[in-house]
N, C-alpha and C positions, 0 to 999 in steps of 0.2 A: 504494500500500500504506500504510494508516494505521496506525498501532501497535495492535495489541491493548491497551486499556485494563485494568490490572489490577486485580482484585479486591480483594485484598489492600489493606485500608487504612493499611499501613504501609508500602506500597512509594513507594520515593523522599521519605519525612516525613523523615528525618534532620536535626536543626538546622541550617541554614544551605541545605538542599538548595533549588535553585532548582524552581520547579512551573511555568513557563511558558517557563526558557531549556532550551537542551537541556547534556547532562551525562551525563557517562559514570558507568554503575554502579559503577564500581570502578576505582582507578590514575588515575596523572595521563593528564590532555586538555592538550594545546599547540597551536599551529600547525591553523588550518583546512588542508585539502590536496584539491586533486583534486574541488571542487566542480562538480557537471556535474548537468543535467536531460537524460534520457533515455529514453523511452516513457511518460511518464506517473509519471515516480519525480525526484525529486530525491536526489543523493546526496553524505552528507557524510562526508568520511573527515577524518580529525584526526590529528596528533601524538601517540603513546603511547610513550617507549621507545624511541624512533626504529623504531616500527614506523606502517603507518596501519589504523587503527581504524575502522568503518564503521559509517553507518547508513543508514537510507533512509525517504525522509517524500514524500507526496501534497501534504501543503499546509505544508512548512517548519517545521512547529510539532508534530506530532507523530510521534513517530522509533520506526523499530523498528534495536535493535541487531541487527548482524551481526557474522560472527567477521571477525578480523584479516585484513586483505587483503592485504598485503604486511609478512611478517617479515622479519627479517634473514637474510641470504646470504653465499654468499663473498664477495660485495664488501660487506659490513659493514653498517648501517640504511642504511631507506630514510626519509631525509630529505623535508623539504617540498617538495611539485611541484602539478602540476594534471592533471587527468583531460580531454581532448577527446574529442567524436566523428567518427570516422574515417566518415564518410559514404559517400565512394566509394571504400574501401579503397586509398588512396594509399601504403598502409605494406605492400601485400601479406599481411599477417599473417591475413585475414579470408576468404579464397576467394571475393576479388570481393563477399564485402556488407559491412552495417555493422558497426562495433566501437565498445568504449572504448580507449583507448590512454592509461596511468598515465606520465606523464613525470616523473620523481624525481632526488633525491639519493643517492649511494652516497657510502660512506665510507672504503673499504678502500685505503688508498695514497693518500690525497690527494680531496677532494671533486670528483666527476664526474658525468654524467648519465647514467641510465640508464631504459630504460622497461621496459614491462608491459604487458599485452592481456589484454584479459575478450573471450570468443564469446557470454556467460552476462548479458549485461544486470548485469554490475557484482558477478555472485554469487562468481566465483570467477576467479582472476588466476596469469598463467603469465609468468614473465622471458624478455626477449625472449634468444637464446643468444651473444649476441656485444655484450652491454654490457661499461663503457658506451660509448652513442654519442656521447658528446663527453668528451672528454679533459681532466683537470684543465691547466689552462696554465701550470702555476707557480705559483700564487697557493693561498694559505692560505684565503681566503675564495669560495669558487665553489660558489651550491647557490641552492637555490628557485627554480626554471626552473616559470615559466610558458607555456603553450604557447596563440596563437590562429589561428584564419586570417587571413589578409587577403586582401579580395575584391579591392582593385585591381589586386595585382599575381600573384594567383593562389600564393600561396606558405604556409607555416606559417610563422609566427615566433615565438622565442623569446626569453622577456627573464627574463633570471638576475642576482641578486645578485654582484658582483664587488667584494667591498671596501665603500668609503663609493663604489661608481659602480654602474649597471646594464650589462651586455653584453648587445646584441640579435645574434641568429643565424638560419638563415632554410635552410628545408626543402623538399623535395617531397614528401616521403616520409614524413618523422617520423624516420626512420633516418639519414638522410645530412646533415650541418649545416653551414654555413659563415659563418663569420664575416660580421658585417654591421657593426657601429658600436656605441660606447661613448658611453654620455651620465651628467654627474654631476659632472666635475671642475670645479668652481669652482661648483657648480650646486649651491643650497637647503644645510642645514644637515649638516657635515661631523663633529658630537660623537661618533659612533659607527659602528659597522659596519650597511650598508643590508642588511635582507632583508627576503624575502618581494613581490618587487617584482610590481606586477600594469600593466596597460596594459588601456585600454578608451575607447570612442567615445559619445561623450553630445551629442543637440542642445541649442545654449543655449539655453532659454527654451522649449523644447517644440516649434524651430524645424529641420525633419529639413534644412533647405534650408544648414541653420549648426550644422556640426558640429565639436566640437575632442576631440581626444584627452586622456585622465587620467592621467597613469605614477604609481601611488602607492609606497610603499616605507613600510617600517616602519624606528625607527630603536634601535639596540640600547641597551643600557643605559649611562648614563652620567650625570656628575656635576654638567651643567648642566642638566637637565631631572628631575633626581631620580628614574632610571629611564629606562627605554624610550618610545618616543613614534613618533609617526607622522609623515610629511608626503607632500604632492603637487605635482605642478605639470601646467601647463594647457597645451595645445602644441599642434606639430603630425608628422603621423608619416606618412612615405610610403611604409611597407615596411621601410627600410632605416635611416632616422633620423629620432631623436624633436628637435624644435625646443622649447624653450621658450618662452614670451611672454612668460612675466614677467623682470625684471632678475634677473641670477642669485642675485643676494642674497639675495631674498625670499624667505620659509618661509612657506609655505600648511603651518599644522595640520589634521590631519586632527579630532582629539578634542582635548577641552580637559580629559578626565578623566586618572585615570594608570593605567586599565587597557582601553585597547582597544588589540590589535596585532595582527599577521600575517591583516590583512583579505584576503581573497580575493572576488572575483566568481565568481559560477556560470557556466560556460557552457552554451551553447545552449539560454538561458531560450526561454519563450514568450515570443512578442511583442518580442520584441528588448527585452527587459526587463533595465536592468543592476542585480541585487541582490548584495549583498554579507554578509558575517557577519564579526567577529573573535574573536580568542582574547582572553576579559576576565580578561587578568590585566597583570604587568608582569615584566619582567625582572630585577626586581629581588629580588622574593619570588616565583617562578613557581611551586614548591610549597610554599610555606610556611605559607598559608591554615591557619585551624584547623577543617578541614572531614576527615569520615572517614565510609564507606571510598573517596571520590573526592576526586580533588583538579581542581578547575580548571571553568569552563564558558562558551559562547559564547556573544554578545552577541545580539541580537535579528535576526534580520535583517531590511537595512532596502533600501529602492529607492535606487535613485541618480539626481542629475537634475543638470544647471550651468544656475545662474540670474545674472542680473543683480542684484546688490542696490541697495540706494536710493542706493548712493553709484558708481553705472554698473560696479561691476566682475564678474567672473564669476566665480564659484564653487562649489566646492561644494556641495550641498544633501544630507542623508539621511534618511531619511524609513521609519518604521515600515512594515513589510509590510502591505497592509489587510488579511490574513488573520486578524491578532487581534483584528479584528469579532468572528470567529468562536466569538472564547475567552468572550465577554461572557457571564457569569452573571446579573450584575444590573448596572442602569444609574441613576446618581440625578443627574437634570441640575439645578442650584445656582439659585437666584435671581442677580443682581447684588447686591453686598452691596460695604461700602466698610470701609475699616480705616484708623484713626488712630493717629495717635502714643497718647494715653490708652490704649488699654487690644489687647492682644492678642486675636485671634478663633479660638476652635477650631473647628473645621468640625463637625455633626453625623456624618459620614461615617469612617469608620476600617479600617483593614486592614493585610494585608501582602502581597499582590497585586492589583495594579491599574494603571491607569491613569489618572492624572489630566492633565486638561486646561482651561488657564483664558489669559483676556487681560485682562491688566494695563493701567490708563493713569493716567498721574500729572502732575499739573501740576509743582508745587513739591514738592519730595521729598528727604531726607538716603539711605535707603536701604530698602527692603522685603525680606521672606521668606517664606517657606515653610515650616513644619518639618516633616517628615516621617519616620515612623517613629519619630513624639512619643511619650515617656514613660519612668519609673523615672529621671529627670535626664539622658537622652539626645535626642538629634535631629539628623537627617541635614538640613542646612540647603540651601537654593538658593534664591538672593535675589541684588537689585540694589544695587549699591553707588552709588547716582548723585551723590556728593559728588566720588568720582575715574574715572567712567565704568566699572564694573565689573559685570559678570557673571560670578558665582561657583557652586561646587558646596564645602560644608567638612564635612568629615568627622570635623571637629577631637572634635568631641562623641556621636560617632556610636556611640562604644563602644569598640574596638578602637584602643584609642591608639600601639604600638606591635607591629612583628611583626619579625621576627627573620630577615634577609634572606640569600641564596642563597648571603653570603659568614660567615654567622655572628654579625651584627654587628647590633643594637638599630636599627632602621629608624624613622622618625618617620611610620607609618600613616596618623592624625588628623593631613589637613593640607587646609588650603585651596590652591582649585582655580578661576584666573580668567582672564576674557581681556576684552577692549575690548567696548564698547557706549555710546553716546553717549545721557546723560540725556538729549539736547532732542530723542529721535524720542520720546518720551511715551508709550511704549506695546512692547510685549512678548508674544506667546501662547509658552505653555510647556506643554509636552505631557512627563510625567513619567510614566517605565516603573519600578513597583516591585515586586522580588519579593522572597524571600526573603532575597537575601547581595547586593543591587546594584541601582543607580538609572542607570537612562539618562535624560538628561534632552534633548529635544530644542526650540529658542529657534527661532521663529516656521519652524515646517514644516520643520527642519532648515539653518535658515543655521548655528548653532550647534549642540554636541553635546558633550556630558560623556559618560562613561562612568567609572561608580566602583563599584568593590565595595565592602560596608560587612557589618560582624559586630556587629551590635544584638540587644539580646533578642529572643526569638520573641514576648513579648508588646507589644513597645513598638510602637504601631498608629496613634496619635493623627494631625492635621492640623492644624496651626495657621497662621494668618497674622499678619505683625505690618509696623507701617511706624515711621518715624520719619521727623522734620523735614515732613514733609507727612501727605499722604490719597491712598490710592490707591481704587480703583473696577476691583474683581474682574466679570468679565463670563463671560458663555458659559463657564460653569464647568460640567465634567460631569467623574464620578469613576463608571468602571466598575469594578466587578469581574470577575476573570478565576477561568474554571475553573483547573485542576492541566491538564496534559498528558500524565500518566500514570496517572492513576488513575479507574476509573470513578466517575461523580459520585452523591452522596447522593440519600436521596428526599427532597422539600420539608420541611422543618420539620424534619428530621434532621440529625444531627454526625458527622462523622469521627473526630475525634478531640479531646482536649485538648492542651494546647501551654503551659509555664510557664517563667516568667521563667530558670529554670535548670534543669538537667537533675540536679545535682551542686552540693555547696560544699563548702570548708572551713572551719571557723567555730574560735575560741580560743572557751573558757568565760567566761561573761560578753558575749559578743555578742549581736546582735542582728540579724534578716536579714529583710526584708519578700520576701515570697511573692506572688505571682502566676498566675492561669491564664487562660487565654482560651479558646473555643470553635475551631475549625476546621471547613466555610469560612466567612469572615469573612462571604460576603453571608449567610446567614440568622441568623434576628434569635435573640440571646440573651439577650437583658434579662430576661425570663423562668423560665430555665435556673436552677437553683441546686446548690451549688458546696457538698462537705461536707468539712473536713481533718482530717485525725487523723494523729498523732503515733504510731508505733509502739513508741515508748518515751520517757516523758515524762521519766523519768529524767534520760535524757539531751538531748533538747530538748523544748521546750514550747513549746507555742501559745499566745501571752499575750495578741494584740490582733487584732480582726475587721478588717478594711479593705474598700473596695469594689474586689471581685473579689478579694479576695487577705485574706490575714494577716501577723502580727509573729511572726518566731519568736525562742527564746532559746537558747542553747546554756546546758545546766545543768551538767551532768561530760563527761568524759570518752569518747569512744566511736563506735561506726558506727551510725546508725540510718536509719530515713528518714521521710519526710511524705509522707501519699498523698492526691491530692484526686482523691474523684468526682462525676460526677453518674448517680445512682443511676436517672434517668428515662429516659435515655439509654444506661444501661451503659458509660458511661465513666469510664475509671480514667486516672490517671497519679502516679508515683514519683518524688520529689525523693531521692536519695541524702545521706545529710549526715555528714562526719567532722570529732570535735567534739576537740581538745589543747586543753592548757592554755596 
């Protein structure tokens, strides 16, 4: 089932609104839950409220909303869990064939587990009558129970958040559970409370002959990581207990940005495929975004693989769904082109959804970047620091300097975001996913991964590259354009819509405010298009100076008025509101 594309060309444009992640129309998104593929549907339920919200997409990328699938009951929300399919109805719940079976969190008396069963292919969900089926054990922290099979030993097992540890438990049924082993204590990074923990089986190196299990965990919010974070470890699991390989000490990061958490895998992909998604936010501001009337949205989702890197170790790799081939509107593949310290290079190519992809190789070099989402004195930065070995994502500039976090408290938003890379491999591919409000950046096919939301103007589009202390040599450079994933697409040589630096200001008398507009979508060519503004009361502001794409405005007295730019060939309008004090 692929979404119906809607008509309406204002459906999902909202400032900030993502056109190629998925997003709920309304109310906060948290928590992925209950992700499962099932006759030809993939299905995503999310965190609402402590209810789960639903959708359901053919190809990941375009969603139809459904209603709420599980509200709150006498035992209180239904927290983060996972959805399997009951194949040979082992839970009785199905009359002998197939089902879903919703494995969750309740809340009422203490955090428990309980399930839920769809006959309906995922449409509509009944509590099973005698949750829940596992019992809080004492503990304050006991919730996000993920549920898989395992083929060796013929059983379900379940691996649930417990504290800063995981508890695995182990089934016939889905109904009946019993205690199996705890792993965690002394084990990977203890700053906060683990949830959301997931278990899954990957060949190294594309090798099905050499397989290692993944236990991931998200990890809660706290004051050595400035917020929420993720981490994994690489092991082995034989039903009963998970082993790790690495020294306990070791913290494998999942993301190097500060907003991917509560990743989940799909079960029962095709092809034994382990994909994954997260909730791109952080725990630290989880609604505080200045986004309306939604709050929150999930990260792209991407494949999962454990590779060998150059320096013999195994880890993890994530890697873009290839279904946003699919999105590709327009494709402009780059020359090789080289950047020096003298002078900075903006790319011909511009937007605010896309894809860009390029390999870097540098002999002698202080540091290189990227600027993205260049323009009005902004830019989401991602560049190499090779004087101290760094690969970065900085936000510092990006707009949104500060935002107001979950405890009330002035939060430092605009902040750089780095981890290790060793100048003397000489070389780099970086494949950057940009959409409206966030930059996934993925460092050579996923050995590396940022994930970062960013609140930039709607018009700031630009691409720039710059190097210092050397010369780099840009190669296989191609910058797609992506459709929207909600909206039916324009005919050739036609607009959507207009998009301006601001929606709203407020200006003192005597000010002065440069203007902006842009075309929407980016891939068809505007240079052409021309742009008319007028002031609805000059009185109160005036149009002083022309600019390209845009104007100077002035605030003259007192008052509420507004600036409306169209283009008249197109039938496109758009409304700057402006309130003018002394």
């Amino acid at each position: 089932m692929i979404h119906p594309l809607s008509d309406d060309k204002t459906y999902y444009t909202e400032p900030y609104r993502p056109q190629f992640h998925f997003s709920s129309p309304t109310g906060n998104l948290a928590d992925p839950n209950g992700l499962v593929y099932y006759e030809g549907e993939y299905h995503l339920f999310h965190q609402k409220n402590g209810t789960w919200a639903h959708a359901i997409s053919s190809d990941l990328l375009h969603w139809n909303h459904m209603p709420i699938a599980l509200e709150h009951d006498e035992l209180g929300q239904a927290l983060s869990g996972s959805v399997v399919v009951d194949e040979e109805d082992s839970s009785g719940l199905f009359e002998g064939k197939a089902g879903l079976v919703a494995l969750y969190t309740n809340t009422e008396g203490g955090e428990a587990q309980s399930i839920a069963y769809s006959q309906d292919n995922g449409r509509t969900w009944e509590r099973y009558g005698e949750n829940p089926v596992i019992q809080n054990p004492g503990i304050k922290d006991f919730r996000d129970p993920k549920v898989f099979w395992h083929n060796e030993t013929s059983q379900w097992v379940m691996v649930v958040s417990t504290d800063k540890s995981v508890t695995f438990y182990q089934s016939q049924n889905l109904i009946d559970w019993t205690y199996a082993s705890r792993f965690g204590d002394g084990e990977g990074s203890h700053v906060a409370v683990w949830e959301c923990p997931d278990l899954f089986r990957l060949p190294v190196d594309g090798n099905t002959e050499n397989e290692k299990w993944v236990l991931h965990v998200s990890v809660g919010d706290n004051e050595e990581t400035n917020g929420s974070t993720a981490q994994y470890f690489i092991g082995e699991f034989d039903g009963t207990t998970f082993t790790n390989d690495h020294d306990p000490e070791e913290v494998l990061i999942t993301d190097y940005g500060q907003d991917f958490y509560a990743a989940q895998t799909f079960s029962n992909t095709e092809n034994d495929k382990v994909i994954w998604l997260g909730w791109m936010a952080n725990w630290r501001y989880p609604y505080q975004s200045p986004t309306d009337p939604w709050m929150g949205a999930m990260s792209i989702p991407r494949e999962l693989s454990l590779v060998t890197n150059d320096q013999g170790e195994v880890r993890l790799f994530q890697h873009p769904i290839h279904w946003l081939d699919d999105l590709s509107a327009k494709q402009e593949p780059l020359q090789t082109f080289h950047v020096s310290e003298e002078k900075a290079l903006p790319l011909k190519v511009s937007g605010t959804t896309y894809r860009y992809e390029a390999t870097v190789r540098w002999d002698e070099l202080t540091e290189f970047g990227v600027r993205l989402r260049h323009g009005d004195g902004m830019e989401s930065l991602i560049g190499f620091d090779a004087a101290y070995d760094k690969l970065f994502l900085d936000r510092t500039n990006a707009g949104l300097e500060t935002i107001v976090d979950r405890h009330g408290e002035p939060f430092p938003f605009g902040r750089r975001y780095e981890t290790d890379y060793r100048a003397s491999r000489g070389e780099l591919k970086l494949t950057a996913l940009v959409d409206e409000s966030s930059i996934e950046l993925f460092i050579n096919d996923g050995e590396l991964v940022f994930t970062s939301l960013i609140y930039t103007d709607p018009t700031n589009d630009g691409i720039e590259w710059y190097a210092d202390g050397g010369t780099i040599h840009v190669s296989d450079s191609t910058f797609t354009y992506f459709h929207n994933v909600w909206r039916q697409p324009v005919e050739e040589g036609a607009f959507e819509r207009l998009v301006t630096n601001v929606n709203q200001a407020r200006l003192k008398v005597g000010e002065y405010l440069p203007l902006s507009a842009a075309h929407k979508p980016d891939y068809e060519e505007a240079s052409g298009e021309t742009l008319n503004w007028k002031s609805l009361d000059s009185n109160i502001v005036d149009i002083r100076n022309e600019t390209d794409g845009g104007v100077v405005i002035k605030a003259l007295n007192e008052g509420v008025t507004e600036i409306v730019v169209t283009n008249e060939s197109q039938g496109l309008e758009k409304t700057i509101r402006l309130f003018i004090t002394k």
